[in-house]
C-alpha positions as CSV (number, residue, x, y, z in Angstrom):
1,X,114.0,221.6,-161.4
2,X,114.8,225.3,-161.4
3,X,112.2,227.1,-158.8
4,X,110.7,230.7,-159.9
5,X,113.4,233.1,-160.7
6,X,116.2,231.0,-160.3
7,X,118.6,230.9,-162.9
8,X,121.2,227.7,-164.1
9,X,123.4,229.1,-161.8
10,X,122.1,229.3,-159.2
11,X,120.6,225.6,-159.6
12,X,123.8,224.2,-159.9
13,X,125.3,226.1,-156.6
14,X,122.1,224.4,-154.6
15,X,122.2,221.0,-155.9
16,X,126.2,221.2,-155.0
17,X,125.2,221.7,-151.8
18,X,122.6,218.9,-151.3
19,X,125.5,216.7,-152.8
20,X,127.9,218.2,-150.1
21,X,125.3,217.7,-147.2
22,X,125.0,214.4,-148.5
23,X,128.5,213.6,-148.3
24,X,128.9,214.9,-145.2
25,X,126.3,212.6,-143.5
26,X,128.0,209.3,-145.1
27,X,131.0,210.4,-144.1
28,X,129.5,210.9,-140.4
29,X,128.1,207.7,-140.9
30,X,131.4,206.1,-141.5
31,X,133.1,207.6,-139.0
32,X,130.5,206.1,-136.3
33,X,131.0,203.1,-137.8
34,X,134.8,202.6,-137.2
35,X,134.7,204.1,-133.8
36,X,132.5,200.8,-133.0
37,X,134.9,198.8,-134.6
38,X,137.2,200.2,-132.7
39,X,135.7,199.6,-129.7
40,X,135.2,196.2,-130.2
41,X,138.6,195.5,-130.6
42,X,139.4,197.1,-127.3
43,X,137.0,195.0,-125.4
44,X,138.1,192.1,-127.1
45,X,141.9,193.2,-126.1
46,X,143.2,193.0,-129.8
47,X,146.0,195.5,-130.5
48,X,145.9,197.7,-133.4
49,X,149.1,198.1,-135.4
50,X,148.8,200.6,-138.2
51,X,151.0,200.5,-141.3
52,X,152.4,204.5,-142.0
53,X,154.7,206.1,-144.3
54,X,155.7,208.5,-146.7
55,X,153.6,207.7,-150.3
56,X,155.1,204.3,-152.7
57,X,157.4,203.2,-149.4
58,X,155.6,200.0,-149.4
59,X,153.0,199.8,-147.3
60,X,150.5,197.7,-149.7
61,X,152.8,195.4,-151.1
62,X,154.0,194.7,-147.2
63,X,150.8,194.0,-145.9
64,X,149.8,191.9,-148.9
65,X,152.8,189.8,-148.2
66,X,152.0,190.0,-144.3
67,X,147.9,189.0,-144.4
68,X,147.8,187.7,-147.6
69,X,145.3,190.4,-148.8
70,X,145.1,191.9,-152.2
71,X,145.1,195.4,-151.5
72,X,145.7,197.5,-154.7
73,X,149.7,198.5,-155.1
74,X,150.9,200.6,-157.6
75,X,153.8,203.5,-158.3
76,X,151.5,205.9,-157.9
77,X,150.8,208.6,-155.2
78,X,148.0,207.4,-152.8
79,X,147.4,204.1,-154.1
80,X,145.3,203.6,-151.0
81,X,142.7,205.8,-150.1
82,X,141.1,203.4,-147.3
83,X,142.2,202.1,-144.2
84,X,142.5,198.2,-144.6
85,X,142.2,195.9,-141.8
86,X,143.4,192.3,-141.7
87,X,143.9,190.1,-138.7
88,X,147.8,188.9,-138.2
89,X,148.7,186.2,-135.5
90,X,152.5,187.3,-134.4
91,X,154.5,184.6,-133.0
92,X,155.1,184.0,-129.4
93,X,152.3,186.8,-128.4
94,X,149.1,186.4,-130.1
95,X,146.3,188.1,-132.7
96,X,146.7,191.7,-133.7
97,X,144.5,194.2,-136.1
98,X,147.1,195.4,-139.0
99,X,145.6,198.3,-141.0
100,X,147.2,199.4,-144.0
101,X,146.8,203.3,-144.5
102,X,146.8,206.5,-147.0
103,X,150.6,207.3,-147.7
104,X,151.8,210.7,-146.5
105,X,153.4,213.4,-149.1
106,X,155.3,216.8,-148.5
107,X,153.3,220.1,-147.2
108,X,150.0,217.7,-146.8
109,X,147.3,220.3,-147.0
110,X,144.7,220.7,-144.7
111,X,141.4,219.8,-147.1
112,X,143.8,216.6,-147.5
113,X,144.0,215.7,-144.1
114,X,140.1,216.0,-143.3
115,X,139.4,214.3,-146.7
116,X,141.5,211.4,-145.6
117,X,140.3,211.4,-142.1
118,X,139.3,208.1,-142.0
119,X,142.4,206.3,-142.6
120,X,144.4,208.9,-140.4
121,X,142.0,208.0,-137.6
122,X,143.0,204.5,-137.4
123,X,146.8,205.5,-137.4
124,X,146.3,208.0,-134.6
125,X,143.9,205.3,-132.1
126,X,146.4,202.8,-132.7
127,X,148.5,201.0,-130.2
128,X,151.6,200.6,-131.9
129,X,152.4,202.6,-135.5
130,X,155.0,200.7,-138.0
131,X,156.8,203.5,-140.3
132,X,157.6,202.2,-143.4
133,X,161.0,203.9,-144.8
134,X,161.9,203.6,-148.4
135,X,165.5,203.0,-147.5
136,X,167.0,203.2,-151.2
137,X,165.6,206.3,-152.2
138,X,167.6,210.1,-152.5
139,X,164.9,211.7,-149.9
140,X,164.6,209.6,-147.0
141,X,165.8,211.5,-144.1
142,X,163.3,214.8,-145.4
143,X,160.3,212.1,-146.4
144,X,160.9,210.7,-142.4
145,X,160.3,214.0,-141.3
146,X,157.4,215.1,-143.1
147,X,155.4,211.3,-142.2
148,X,156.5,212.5,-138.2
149,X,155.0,215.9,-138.8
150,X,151.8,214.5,-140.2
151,X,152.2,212.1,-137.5
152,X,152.2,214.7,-134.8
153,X,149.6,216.9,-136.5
154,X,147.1,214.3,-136.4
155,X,147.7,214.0,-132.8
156,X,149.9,210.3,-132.9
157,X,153.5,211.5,-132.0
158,X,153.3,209.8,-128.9
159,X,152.3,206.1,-129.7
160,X,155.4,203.7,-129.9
161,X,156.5,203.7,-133.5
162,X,159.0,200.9,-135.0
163,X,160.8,201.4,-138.4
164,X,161.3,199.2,-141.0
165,X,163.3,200.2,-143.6
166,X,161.9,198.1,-146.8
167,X,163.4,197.5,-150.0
168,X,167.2,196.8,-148.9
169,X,167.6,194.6,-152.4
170,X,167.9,198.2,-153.8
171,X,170.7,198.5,-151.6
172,X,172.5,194.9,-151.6
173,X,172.0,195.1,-147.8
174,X,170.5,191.5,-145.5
175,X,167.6,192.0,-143.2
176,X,168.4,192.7,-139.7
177,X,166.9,193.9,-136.1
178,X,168.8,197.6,-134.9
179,X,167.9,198.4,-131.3
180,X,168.4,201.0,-128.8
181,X,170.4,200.8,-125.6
182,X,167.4,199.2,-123.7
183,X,167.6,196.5,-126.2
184,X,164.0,197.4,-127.6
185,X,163.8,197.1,-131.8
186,X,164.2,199.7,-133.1
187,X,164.4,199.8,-136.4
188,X,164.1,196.7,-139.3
189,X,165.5,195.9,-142.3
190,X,163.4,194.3,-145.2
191,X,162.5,193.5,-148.4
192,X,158.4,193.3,-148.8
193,X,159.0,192.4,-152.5
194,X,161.2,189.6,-152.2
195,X,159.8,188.5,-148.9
196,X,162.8,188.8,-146.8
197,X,162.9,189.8,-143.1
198,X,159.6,188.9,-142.1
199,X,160.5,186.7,-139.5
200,X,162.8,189.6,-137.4
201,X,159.5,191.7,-138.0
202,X,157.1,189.5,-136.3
203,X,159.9,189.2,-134.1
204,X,160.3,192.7,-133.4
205,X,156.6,193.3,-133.8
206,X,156.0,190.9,-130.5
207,X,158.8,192.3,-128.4
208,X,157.1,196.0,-128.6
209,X,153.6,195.0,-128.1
210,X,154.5,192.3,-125.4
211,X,155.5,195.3,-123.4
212,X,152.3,196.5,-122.7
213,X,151.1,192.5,-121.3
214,X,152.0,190.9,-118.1
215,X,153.1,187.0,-118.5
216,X,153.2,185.1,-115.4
217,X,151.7,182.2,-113.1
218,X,149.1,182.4,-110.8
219,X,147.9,179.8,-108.6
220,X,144.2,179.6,-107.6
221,X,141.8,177.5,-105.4
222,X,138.9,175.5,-106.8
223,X,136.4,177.8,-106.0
224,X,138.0,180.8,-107.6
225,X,137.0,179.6,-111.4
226,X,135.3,182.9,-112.0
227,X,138.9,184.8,-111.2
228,X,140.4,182.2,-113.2
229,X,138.7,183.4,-116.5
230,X,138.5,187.2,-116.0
231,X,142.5,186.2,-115.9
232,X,143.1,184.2,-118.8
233,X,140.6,187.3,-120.8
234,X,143.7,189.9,-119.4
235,X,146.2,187.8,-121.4
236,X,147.7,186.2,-117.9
């Protein structure tokens, strides 16, 4: 309803603005909302491994063959708009929170960035970031450097990052583990189509989370039960 005086205009420019505010608060909402998800992972000392990467590298159809979870995948750019979270048990270390996130492009803009703010979020808070890598594709070595420039724009260059490079049937190539002098994984090579490599994954995904735990024996008296658990809840 158009108040005295006010013309079509002027009418659509307020109830833009109403829709905007509106927006806004959900969005607030939202945000709240996965900060207390967040937390509740942390206190229940579930690691967060967040799935990132130039647009079409993969991500979906990997963590669709990983959880299997029927996130939407498609040749298209941003297929996924929304962080998804699945729980993963890795072998030989224990549960983890994968999340499956918006796919980065070239000279991301700025409006992008906030508009996608809830996904990027979960990348930056996470403790350990996989960067899916198109392997086969004319671009990769510029489309790594833009997803590291998003990376550090959104304030996550410093959270340990391991690369897979996915879709090696393109190239003829057989999954393997490539690591650094330390003997740390570095990078892995996969095939999230045809389902191959995801045992040196979980492999590799284990050895750079299991970093972070201690693994050892300790040797108590009977009336030390109440040390005993606090213990076993530190991953002892």
């Amino acid at each position: 309803m158009r108040g005295p005086g006010e013309t079509q205009l002027e009418t659509d420019r307020r109830l833009l603005r109403l829709r905007i505010k509106a927006i806004t608060q959900r969005l607030d909402k939202v945000r709240k909302q996965r900060e207390q998800s967040r937390r509740a992972r942390d206190r229940a000392d579930i690691p967060t491994v967040s799935l990132v990467g130039y647009t079409n590298a993969g991500k979906s159809t990997l963590f669709n063959a990983l959880t299997n979870a029927e996130v939407y995948a498609a040749d298209q750019l941003f297929a996924t708009l929304d962080p998804t979270l699945r729980k993963l048990s890795i072998p030989d270390f224990g549960p983890i929170v994968l999340v499956d996130t918006v796919g980065f492009i070239r000279h991301l803009p700025h409006k992008l960035v906030d508009a996608f703010r809830a996904t990027l979020e979960e990348a930056a808070q996470s403790d350990l970031l996989v960067h899916v890598i198109d392997c086969a594709s004319d671009e990769r070595a510029d489309n790594i450097a833009q997803v590291e420039a998003v990376l550090k724009e959104i304030g996550a260059e410093d959270i340990p990052c391991l690369e897979v490079y996915n879709k090696i049937d393109l190239l003829g190539a057989q999954p393997r583990i490539d690591y650094d002098q330390a003997g740390k994984p570095l990078r892995v090579w996969l095939s999230a189509q045809k389902a191959e490599g995801f045992e040196l994954l979980l492999e590799s995904l284990a050895q750079c989370l299991g970093d972070d735990y201690i693994h050892g024996e300790l040797t108590l008296d009977a009336g030390q039960g109440a040390c005993a658990l606090r213990c076993i809840g530190s991953r002892w």
